[in-house]
N, C-alpha and C positions, 0 to 999 in steps of 0.2 A: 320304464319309459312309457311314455303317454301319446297317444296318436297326435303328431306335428311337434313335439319335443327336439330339439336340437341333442342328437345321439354326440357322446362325448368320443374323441379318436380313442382309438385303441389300437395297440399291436396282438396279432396272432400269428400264430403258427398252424399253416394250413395245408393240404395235401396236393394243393400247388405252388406252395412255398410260403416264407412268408407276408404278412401282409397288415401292412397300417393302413388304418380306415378310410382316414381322408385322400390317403395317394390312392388309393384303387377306387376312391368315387370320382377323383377328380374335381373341378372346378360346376361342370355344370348337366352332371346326373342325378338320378335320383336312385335311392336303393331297397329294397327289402329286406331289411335283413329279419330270415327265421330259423323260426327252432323247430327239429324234429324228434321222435322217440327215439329211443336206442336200435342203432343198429341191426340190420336181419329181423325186422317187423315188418310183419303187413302193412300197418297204417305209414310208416316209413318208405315203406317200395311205393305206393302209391300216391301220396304229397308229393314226393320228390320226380313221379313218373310224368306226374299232373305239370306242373313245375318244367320240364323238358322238354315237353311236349308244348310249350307255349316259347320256350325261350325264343324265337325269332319275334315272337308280338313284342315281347319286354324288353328287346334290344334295340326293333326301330321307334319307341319310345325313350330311350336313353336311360333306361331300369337297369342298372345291377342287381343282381342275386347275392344273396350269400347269407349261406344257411350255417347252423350249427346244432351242437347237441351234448349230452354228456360223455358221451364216447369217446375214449383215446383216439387220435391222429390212427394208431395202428389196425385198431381196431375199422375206422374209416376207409383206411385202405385196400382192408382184407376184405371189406364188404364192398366196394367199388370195380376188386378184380372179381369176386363170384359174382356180381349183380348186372354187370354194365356190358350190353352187347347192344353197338350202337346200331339203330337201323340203318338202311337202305338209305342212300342223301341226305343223313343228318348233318353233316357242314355243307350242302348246299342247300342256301334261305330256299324259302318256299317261292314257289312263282307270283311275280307281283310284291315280291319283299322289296322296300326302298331301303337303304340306309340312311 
């Protein structure tokens, strides 16, 4: 794919179930879709920390996320329960967050 290429639909299976590309963009978002190393890497805890840590900017811009990798689904998961301890008000936006 080329920067501004029209991404072809796909379906996947994902660790929130699955998922066709155009129904989880919708009509009128826009999205990221990327890639990261395998699983239980450095440079992986940190893309993906970076990535987290902004999700309220990329959603009152109307950005989806959605990443991928070579990693099994299982494999996803198991690094999701060791890795993921969510902060302090991470589902409440930040102050001065609009939708």
């Amino acid at each position: 794919m080329r920067l501004g290429a029209v991404m072809p639909n796909f379906w996947a299976q994902t660790t929130k179930g699955p998922l066709q590309f155009y129904d989880y963009l919708g009509t009128s978002s826009w999205c990221i879709l990327f890639s990261h190393p395998a699983d239980f890497t450095p440079v992986c805890t940190t893309e993906l920390g970076r990535i987290a840590q902004r999700y309220y900017e990329f959603t009152k811009r109307n950005v989806k996320l959605l990443g991928h990798s070579c990693d099994s689904l299982e494999k996803h998961r198991i690094w999701i329960q060791a890795s993921y301890i969510p902060p302090e008000g991470y589902n409440t936006p930040p102050e001065g967050y609009r939708q």
